[in-house]
C-alpha positions in Angstrom: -68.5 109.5 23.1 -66.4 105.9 23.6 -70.3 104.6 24.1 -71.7 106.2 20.8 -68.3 105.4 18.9 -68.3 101.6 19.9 -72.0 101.1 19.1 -71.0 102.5 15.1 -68.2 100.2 15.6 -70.5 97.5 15.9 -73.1 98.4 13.1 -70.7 99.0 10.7 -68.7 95.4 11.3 -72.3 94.1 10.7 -72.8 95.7 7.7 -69.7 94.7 6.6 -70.7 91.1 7.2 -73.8 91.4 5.7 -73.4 89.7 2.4 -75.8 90.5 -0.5 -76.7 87.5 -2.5 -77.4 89.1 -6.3 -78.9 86.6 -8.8 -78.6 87.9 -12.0 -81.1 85.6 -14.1 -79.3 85.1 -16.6 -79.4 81.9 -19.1 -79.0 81.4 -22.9 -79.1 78.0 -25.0 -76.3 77.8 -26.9 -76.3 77.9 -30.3 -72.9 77.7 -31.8 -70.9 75.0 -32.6 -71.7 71.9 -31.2 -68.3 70.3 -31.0 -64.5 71.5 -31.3 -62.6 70.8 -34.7 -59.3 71.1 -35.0 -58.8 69.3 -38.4 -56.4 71.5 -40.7 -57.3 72.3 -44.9 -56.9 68.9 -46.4 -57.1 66.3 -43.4 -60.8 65.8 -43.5 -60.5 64.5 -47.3 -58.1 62.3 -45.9 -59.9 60.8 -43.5 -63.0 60.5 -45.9 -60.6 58.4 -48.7 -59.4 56.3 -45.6 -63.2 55.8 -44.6 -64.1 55.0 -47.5 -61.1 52.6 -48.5 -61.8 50.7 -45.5 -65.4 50.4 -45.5 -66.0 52.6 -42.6 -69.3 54.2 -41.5 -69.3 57.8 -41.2 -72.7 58.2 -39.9 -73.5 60.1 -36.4 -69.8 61.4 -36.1 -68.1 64.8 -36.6 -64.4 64.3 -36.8 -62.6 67.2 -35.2 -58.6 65.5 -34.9 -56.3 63.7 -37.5 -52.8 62.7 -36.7 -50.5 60.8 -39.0 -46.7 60.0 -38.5 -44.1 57.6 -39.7 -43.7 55.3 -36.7 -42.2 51.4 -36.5 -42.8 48.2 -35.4 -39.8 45.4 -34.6 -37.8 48.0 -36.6 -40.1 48.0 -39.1 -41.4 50.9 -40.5 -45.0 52.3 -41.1 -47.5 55.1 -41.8 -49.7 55.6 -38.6 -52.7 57.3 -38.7 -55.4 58.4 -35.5 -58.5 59.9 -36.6 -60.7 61.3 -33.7 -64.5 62.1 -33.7 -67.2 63.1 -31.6 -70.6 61.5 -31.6 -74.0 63.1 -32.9 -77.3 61.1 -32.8 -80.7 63.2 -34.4 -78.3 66.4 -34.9 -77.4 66.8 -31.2 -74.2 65.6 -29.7 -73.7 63.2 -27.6 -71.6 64.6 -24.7 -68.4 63.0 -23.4 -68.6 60.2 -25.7 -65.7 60.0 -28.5 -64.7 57.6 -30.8 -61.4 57.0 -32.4 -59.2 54.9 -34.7 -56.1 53.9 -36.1 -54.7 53.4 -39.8 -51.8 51.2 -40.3 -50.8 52.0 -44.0 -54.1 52.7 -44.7 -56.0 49.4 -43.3 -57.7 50.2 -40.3 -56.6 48.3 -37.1 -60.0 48.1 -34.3 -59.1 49.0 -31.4 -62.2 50.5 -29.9 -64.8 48.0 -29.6 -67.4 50.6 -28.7 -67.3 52.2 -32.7 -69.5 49.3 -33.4 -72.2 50.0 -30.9 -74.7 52.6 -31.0 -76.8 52.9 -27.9 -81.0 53.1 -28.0 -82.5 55.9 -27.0 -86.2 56.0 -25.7 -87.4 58.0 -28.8 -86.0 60.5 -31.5 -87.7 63.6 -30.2 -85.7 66.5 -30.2 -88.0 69.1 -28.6 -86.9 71.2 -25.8 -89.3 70.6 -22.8 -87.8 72.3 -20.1 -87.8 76.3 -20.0 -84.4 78.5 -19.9 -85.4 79.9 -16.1 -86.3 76.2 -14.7 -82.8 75.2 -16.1 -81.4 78.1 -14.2 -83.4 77.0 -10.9 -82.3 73.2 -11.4 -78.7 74.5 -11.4 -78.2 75.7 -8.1 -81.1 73.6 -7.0 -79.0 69.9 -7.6 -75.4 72.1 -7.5 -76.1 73.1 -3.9 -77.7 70.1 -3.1 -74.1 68.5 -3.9 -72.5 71.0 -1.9 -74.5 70.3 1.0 -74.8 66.4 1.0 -74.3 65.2 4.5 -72.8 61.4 3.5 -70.1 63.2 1.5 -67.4 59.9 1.0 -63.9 61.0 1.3 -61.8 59.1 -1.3 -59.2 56.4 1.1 -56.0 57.8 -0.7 -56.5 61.5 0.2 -56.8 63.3 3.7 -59.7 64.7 5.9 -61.3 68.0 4.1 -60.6 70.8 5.9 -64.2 71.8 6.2 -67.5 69.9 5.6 -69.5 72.7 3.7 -68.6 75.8 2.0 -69.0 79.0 3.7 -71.5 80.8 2.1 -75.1 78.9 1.2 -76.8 80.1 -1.8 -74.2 82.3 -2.9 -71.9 80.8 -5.3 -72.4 81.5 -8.8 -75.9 83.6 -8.4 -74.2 86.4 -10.5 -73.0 84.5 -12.9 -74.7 83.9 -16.7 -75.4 79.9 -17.1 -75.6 78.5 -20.2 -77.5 75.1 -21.6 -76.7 72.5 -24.4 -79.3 70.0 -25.3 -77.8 66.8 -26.0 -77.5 63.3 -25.2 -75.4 61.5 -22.3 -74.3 57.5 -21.8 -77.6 56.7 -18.7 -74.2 55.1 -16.9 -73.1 58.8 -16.2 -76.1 58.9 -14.0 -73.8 56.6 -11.8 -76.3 53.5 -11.7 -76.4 50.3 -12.6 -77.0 51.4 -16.6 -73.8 49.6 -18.1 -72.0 51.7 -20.8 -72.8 52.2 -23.8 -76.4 50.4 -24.1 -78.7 53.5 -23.6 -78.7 57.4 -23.8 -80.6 60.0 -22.4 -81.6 63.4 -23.9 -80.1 66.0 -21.2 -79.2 69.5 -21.0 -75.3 70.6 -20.3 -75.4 73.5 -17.9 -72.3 75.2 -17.2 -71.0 78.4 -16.2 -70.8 80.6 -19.5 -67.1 81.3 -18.6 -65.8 78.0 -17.0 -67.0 74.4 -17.5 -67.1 73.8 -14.2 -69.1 73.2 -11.8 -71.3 71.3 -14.9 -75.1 69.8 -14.4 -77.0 67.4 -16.2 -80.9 67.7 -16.4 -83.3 64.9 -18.3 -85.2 67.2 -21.1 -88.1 64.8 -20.1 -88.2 65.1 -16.4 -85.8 68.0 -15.2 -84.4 65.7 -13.1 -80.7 65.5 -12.6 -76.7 65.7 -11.4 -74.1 67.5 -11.4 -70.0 66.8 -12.1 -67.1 68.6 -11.1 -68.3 70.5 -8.7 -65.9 74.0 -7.6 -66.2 76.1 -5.0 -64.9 79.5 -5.5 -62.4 81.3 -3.4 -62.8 78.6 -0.6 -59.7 77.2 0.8 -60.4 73.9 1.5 -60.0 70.3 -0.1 -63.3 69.4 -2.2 -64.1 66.2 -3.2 -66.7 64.9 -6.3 -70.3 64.4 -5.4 
């Protein structure tokens, strides 16, 4: 009976180890809004008469933030205002890219030298050339390569990781829903040479539909890509960007 009993012991600890990787498939292109506003009743005709007062484009922006506040300079006095956008080109956004500026009783004041460039793109197709499942595929495809890169660098200013690799291969997020944004990105987010703000690429966004993060970027043209922020669930160990 000990014999019999320790040989269940041993099947059922397997079994318990045994860990079933579930990929649930699922992927949607999102369609809502494309950007975040949080301008209150009124504050867009504002920025509009400033705009316009000042002879400022409002081409290729949404604006989605207006602040304004009595503030004062060498105990002078003055109305501030900051005026926030984000940037569309051919109806899609242009991710991580923002532009702002400040009013200084109504005359605008540059200080962002980048609201007078706008960056080429190779063409103004906006056609979708890569399908919802090979989105899903280049996820975990580039997101595990990331996870798994062997010439990982360790930032100077922080300590060893713990671990090297996560625990469980090809299991993180598999059950999750993904979802894709097709946009445009700055090519220097690709991490090359590309300086900033000279070129942009079409890409898709793919995120987890409850988090944004981990986040990966795939050319519409190629389906190449990279990924940003990666996150390992329930590991507990240090991670550090790819």
């Amino acid at each position: 009976m000990k014999k019999v009993a320790l040989i269940l012991a041993v099947l059922l600890g397997g079994l318990a180890c045994k860990r079933t990787i579930h990929d649930s498939g699922c992927m949607t292109r999102y369609t809502g809004p494309a950007i975040q506003s949080f301008l209150k009743p009124g504050q867009l005709d504002t920025i509009n008469q400033l705009f316009s007062a000042n002879g400022l484009s409002t081409a290729n922006v949404e604006f989605t933030t207006y602040y304004g506040d009595t503030a004062s300079d060498s105990g002078v006095s003055y109305y501030n205002q900051s005026v926030l956008a984000a940037t569309f080109l051919n109806g899609l956004p242009v991710f991580f890219s923002n532009k702002y500026w400040n009013f200084k009783n109504g005359i605008y004041t540059p200080q962002n030298s980048y609201n007078n460039f706008t960056p080429t793109v190779a063409d103004n197709d906006t056609t979708a050339h890569q399908t919802l499942p090979a989105l899903r595929n280049s996820f975990f495809t580039i997101y595990e390569a990331g996870l798994y890169v062997t010439n990982r660098p360790v930032p100077s200013n922080l300590p060893p990781p713990n671990k090297s690799y996560p625990a469980r291969p090809g299991s993180y997020y598999r059950d999750s829903c993904l979802v894709a944004q097709l946009g445009y990105i700055d090519a220097s987010a690709q991490g090359n040479q590309v300086p900033y703000n000279t070129q942009w690429l079409k890409v898709w966004k793919i995120t987890l539909q409850s988090t944004p993060s981990p986040g990966i970027f795939v050319l519409d043209n190629t389906g190449d890509g990279w990924g940003y922020s990666f996150y390992y669930p329930g590991e507990k160990f240090l991670i550090y960007p790819f």
